[in-house]
TORKOL-4160 file (C-alpha; in steps of 0.2 Angstrom, whole numbers, padded with zeros to 4 digits, m for minus):
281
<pt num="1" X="0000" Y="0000" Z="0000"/>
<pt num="2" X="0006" Y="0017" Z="m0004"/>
<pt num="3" X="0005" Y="0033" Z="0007"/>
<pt num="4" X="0002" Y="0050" Z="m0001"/>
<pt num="5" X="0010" Y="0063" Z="0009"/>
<pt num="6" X="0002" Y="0081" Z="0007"/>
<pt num="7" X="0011" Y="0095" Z="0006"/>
<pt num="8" X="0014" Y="0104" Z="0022"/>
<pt num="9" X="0004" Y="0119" Z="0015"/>
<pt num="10" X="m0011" Y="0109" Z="0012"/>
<pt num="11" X="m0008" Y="0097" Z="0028"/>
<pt num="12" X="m0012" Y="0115" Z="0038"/>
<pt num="13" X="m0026" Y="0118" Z="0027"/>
<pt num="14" X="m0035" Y="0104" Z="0029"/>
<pt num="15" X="m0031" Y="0102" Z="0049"/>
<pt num="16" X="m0039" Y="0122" Z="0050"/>
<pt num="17" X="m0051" Y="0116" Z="0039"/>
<pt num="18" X="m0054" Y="0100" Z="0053"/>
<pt num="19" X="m0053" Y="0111" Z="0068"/>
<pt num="20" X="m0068" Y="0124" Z="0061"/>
<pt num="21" X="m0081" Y="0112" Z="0057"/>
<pt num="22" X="m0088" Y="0112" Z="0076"/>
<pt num="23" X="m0089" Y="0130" Z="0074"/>
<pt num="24" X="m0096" Y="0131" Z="0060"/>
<pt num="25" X="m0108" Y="0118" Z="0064"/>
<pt num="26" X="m0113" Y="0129" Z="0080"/>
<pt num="27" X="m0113" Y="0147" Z="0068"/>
<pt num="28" X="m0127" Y="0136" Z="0059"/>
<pt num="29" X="m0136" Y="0127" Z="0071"/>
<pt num="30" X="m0138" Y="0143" Z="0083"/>
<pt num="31" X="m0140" Y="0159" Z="0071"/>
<pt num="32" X="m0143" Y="0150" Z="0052"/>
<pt num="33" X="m0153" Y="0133" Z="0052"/>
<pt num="34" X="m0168" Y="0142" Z="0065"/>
<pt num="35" X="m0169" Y="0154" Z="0053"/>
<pt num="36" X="m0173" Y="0146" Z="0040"/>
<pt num="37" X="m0190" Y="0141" Z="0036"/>
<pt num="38" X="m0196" Y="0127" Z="0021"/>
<pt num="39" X="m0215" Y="0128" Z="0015"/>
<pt num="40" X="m0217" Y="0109" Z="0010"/>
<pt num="41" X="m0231" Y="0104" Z="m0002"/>
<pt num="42" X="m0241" Y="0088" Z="m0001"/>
<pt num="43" X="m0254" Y="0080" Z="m0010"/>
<pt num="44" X="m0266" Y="0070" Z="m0002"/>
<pt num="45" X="m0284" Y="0059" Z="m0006"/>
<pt num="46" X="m0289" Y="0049" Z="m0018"/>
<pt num="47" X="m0292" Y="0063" Z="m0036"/>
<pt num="48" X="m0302" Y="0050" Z="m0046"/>
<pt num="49" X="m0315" Y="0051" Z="m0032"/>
<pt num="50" X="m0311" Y="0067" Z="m0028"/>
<pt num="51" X="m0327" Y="0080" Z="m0023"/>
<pt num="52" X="m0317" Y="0094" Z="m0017"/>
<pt num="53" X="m0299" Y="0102" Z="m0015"/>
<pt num="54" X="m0296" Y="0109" Z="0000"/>
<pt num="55" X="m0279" Y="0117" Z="0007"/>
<pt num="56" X="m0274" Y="0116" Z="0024"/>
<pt num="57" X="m0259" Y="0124" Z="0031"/>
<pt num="58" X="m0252" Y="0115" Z="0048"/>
<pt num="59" X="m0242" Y="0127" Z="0059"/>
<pt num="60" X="m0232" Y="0117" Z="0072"/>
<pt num="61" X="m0220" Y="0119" Z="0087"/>
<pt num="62" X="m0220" Y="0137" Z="0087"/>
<pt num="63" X="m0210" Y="0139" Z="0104"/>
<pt num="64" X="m0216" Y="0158" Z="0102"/>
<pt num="65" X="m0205" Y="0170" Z="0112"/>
<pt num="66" X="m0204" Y="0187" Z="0103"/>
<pt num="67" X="m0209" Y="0192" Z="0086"/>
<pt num="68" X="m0198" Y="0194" Z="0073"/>
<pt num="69" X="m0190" Y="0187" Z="0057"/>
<pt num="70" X="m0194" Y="0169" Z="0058"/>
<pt num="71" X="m0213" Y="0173" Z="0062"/>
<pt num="72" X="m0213" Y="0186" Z="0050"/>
<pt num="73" X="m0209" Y="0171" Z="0036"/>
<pt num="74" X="m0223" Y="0160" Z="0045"/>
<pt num="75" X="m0235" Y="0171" Z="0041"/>
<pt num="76" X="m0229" Y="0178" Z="0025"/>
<pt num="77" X="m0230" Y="0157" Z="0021"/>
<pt num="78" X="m0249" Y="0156" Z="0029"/>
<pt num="79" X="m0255" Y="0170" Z="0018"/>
<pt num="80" X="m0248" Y="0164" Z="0003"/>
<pt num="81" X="m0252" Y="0147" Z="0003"/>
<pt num="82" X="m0272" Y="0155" Z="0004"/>
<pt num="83" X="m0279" Y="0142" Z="0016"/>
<pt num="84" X="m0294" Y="0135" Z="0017"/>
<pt num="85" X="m0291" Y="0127" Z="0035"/>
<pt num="86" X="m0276" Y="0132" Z="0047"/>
<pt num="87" X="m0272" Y="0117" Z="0058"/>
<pt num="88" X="m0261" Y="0122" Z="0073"/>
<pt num="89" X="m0253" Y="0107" Z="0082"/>
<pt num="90" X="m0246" Y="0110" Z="0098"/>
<pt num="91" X="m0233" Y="0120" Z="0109"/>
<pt num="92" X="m0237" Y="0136" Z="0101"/>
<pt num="93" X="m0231" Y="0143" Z="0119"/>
<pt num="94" X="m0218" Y="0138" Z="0133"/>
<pt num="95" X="m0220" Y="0150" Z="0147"/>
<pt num="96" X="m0229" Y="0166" Z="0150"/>
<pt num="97" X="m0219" Y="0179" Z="0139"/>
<pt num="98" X="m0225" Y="0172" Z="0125"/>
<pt num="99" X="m0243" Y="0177" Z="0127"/>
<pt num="100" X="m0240" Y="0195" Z="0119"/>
<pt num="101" X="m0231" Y="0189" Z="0104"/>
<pt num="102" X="m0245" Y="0172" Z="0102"/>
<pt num="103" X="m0257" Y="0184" Z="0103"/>
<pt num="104" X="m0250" Y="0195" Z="0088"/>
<pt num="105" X="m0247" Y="0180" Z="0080"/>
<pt num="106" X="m0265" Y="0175" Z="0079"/>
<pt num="107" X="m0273" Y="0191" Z="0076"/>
<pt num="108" X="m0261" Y="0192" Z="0060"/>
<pt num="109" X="m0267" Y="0176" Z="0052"/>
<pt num="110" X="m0280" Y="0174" Z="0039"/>
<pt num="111" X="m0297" Y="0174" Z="0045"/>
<pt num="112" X="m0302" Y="0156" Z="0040"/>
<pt num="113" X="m0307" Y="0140" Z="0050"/>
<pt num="114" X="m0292" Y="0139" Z="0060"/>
<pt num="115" X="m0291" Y="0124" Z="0074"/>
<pt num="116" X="m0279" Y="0122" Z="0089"/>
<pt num="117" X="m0275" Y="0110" Z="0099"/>
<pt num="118" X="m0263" Y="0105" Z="0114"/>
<pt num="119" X="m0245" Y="0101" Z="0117"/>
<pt num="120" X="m0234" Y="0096" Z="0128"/>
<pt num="121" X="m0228" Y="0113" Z="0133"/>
<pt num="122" X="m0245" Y="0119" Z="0135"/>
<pt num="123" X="m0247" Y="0111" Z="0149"/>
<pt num="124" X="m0230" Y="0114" Z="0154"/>
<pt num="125" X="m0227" Y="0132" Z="0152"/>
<pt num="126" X="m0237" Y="0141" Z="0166"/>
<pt num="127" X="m0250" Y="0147" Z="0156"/>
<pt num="128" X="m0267" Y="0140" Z="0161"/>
<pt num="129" X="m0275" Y="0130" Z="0147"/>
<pt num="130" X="m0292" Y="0138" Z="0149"/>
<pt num="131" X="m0282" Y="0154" Z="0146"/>
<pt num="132" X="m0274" Y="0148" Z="0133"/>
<pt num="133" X="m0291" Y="0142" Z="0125"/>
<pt num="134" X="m0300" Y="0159" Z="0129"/>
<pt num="135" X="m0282" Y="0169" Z="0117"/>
<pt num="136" X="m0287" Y="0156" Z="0103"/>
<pt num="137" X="m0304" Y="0159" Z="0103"/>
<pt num="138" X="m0303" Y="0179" Z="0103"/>
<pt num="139" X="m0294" Y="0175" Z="0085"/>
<pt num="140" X="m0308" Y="0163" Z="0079"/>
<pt num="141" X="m0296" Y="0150" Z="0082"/>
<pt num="142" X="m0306" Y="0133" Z="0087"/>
<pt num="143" X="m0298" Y="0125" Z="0104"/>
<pt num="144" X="m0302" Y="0107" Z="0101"/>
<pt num="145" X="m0296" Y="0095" Z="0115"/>
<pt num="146" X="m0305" Y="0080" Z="0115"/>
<pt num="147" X="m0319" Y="0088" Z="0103"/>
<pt num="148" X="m0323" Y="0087" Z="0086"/>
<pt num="149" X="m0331" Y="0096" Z="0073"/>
<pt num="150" X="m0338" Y="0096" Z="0056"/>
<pt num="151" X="m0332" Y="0108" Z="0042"/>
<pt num="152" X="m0341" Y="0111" Z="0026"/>
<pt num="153" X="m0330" Y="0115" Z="0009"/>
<pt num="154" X="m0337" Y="0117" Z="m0008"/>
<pt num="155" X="m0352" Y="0105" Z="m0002"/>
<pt num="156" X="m0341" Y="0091" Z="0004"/>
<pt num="157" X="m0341" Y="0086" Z="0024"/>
<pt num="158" X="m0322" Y="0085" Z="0034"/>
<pt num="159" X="m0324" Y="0079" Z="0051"/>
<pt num="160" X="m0309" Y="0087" Z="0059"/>
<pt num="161" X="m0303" Y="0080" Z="0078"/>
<pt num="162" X="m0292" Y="0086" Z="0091"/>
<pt num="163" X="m0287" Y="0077" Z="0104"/>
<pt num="164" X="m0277" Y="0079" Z="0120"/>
<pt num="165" X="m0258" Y="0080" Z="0123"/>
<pt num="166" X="m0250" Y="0060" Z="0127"/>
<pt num="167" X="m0240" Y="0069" Z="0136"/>
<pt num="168" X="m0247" Y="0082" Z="0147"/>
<pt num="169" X="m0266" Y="0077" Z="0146"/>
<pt num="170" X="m0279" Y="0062" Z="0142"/>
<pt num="171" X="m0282" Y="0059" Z="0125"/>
<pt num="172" X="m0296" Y="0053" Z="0123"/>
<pt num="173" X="m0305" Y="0050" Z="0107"/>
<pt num="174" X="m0323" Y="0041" Z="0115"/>
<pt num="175" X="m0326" Y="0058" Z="0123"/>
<pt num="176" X="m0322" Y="0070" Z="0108"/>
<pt num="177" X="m0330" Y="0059" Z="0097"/>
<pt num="178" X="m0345" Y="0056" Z="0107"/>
<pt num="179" X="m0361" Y="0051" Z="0096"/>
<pt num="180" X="m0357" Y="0059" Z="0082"/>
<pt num="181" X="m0360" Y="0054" Z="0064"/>
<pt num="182" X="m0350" Y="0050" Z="0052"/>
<pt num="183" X="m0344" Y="0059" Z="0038"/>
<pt num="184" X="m0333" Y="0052" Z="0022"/>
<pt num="185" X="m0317" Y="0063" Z="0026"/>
<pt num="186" X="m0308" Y="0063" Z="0044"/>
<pt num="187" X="m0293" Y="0073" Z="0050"/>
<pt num="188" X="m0284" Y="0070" Z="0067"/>
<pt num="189" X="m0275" Y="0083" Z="0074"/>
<pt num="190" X="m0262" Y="0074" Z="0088"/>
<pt num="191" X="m0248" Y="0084" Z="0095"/>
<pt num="192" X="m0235" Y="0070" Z="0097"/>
<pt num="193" X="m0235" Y="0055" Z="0084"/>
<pt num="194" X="m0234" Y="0038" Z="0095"/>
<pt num="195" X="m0252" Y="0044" Z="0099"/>
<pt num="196" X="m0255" Y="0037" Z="0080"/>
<pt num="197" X="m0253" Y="0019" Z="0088"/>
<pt num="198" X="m0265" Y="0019" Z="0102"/>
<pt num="199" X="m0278" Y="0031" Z="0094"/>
<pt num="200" X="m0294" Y="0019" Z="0098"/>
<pt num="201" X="m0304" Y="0030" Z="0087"/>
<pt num="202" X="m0323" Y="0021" Z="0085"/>
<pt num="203" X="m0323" Y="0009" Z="0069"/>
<pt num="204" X="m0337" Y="0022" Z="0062"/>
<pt num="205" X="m0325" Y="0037" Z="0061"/>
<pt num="206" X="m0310" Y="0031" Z="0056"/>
<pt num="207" X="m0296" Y="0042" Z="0051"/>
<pt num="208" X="m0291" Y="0047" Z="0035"/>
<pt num="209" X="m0275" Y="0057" Z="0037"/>
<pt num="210" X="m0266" Y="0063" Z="0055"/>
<pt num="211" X="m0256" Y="0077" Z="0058"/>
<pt num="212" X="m0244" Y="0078" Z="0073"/>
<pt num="213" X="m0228" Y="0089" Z="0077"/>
<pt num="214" X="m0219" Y="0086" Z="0094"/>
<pt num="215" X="m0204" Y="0080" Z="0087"/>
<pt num="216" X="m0193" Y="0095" Z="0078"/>
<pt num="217" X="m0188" Y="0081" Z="0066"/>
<pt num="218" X="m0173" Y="0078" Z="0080"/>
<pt num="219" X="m0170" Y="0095" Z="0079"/>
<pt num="220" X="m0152" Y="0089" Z="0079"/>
<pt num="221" X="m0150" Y="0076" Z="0066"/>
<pt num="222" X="m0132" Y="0074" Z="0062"/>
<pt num="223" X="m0132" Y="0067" Z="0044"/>
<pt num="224" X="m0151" Y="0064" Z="0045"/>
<pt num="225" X="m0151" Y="0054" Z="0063"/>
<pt num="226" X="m0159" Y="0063" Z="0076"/>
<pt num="227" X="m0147" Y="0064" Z="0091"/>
<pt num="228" X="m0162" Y="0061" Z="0105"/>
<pt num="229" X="m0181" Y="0065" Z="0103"/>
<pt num="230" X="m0195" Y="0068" Z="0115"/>
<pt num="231" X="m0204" Y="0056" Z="0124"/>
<pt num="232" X="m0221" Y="0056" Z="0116"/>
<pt num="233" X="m0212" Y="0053" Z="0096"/>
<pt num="234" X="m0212" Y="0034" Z="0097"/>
<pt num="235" X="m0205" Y="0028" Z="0082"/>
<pt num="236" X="m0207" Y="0043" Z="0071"/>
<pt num="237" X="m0196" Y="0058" Z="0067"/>
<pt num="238" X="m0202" Y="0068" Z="0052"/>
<pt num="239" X="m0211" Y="0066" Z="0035"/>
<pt num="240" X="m0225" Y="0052" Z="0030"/>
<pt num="241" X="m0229" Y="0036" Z="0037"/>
<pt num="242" X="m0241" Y="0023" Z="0031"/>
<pt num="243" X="m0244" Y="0035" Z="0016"/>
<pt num="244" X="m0242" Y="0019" Z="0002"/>
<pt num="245" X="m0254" Y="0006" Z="0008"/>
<pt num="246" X="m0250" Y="m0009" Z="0018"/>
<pt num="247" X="m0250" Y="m0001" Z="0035"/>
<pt num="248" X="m0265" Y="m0002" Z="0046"/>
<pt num="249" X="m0265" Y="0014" Z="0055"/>
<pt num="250" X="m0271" Y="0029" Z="0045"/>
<pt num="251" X="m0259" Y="0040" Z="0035"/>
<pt num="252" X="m0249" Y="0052" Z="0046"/>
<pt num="253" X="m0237" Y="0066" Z="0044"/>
<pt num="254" X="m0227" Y="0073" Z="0057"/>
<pt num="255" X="m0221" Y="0090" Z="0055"/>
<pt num="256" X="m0202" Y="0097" Z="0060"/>
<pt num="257" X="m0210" Y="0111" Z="0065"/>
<pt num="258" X="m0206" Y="0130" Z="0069"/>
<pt num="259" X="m0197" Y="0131" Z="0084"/>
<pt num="260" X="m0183" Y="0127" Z="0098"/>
<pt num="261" X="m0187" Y="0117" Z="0113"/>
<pt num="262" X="m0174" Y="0116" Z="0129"/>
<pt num="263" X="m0160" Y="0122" Z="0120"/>
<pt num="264" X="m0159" Y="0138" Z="0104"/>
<pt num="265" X="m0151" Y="0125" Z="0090"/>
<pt num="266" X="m0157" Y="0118" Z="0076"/>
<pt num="267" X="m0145" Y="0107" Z="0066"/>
<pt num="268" X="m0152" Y="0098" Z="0049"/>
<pt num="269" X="m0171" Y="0099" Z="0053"/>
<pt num="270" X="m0174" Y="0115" Z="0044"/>
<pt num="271" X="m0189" Y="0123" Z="0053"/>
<pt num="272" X="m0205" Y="0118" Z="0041"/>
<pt num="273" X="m0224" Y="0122" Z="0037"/>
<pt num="274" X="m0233" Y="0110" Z="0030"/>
<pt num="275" X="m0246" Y="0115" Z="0014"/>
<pt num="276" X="m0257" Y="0100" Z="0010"/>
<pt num="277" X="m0272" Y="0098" Z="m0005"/>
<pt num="278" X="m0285" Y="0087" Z="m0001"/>
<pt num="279" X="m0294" Y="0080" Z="m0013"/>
<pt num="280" X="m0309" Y="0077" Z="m0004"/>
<pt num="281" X="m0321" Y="0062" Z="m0008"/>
């Protein structure tokens, strides 16, 4: 075997080269990666059956602590995307201080049916959920935990429920379904993703698409492997599941949401929101 001996000039490139990749791995993951924000784009439902298009737009894991650039480009991609249905997902909050800038949040979205339901942080940030509940609801926004209601678009019936936090609360899907009748088109909203595997939704009302967040898609994930996620993510990360057939549980996609959790950094889980057309049957 032969050895290739670099010159010294490139031996002390490559060794600075070496030595800055941790800093610039922390340059990108505090102050570059946050910042960022992908719109993703899904299709979803069956368009040879289809009734209806509708468009949601899921805003997850907002973590909201000020306003500034990154809510700025949240909304800038809400109003773009021209919704017909704003699904938020969880942790919109985690402590008090971020009551003001929630509250600006929400007045700035578009005014159309807009849905909310609990995360982890929630319950864990200090603010009373009731409060919480009452600040959606001043903004139109539909608090469901353990309810459901029924939405009309372009004569088509969507069943949308939310239910409780795993974590912080008792879903409980019996309760917010209650007796209601069925519909052809049902959408779960459920903060943290493992709730997918013990949903217990009546055979009558079963789902046809969950959305979750929790899991900030790692939010580190060195070379796509989440370093550690939250209790409450089970076995998923970020993206689809059961999408193409053979699974048993309903379709679910779990956004990487919009925020930091514990610590400011994100490093390869680019903050998302999701954009979805439904073909409605």
């Amino acid at each position: 075997m032969s050895v290739v001996l670099l010159p010294r000039r490139k031996m002390l490139a490559a060794s600075a080269a070496l030595a800055g990749l941790p800093v610039a791995a922390g340059v990108d993951g505090l102050l570059v990666t946050p910042r960022r924000l992908d719109v993703t784009h899904h299709m979803f439902g069956a368009a040879v059956t289809a009734r209806a298009l509708l468009r949601i737009v899921q805003v997850s894991d907002l973590h909201i602590r000020g306003f500034g650039a990154v809510e700025e480009q949240v909304l800038d991609a809400i109003a773009t995307a021209r919704p017909d249905v704003i699904a938020h997902t969880g942790d919109m909050l985690e402590s008090p201080r971020g009551l003001a800038p929630l509250r600006e949040f929400l007045h700035r979205c578009p005014a159309v049916p807009s849905f909310a339901i609990p995360g982890n942080w929630e319950f864990a940030s200090g603010v009373p959920v009731a409060k919480l509940k009452r600040l959606c609801e001043t903004f139109g926004v539909d608090w469901l935990m353990n309810r459901s209601v029924v939405v009309s678009h372009a004569g088509t019936a969507l069943r949308i429920t939310g239910l409780d936090d795993l974590r912080g609360g008792r879903p409980d899907a019996t309760t917010a379904l209650g007796a209601a009748e069925p519909v052809p088109n049902h959408l779960v909203l459920a903060h943290c993703p493992a709730l997918r595997d013990q949903l217990n939704l009546p055979l009558h009302h079963a789902a046809d698409l969950v959305l979750s967040g929790h899991t900030h898609g790692g939010q580190v994930a060195l070379l796509g492997m989440p370093v550690v996620l939250p209790p409450g993510s089970g076995r998923y990360v970020a993206g689809w599941y059961g999408r193409e057939g053979g699974d048993p549980l309903p379709p679910l996609y779990v956004s990487r949401g919009v925020g930091t959790s514990l610590i400011p950094v994100r490093l390869g889980a680019v903050p998302e929101v999701a954009v979805f057309e439904w073909t409605l049957g």
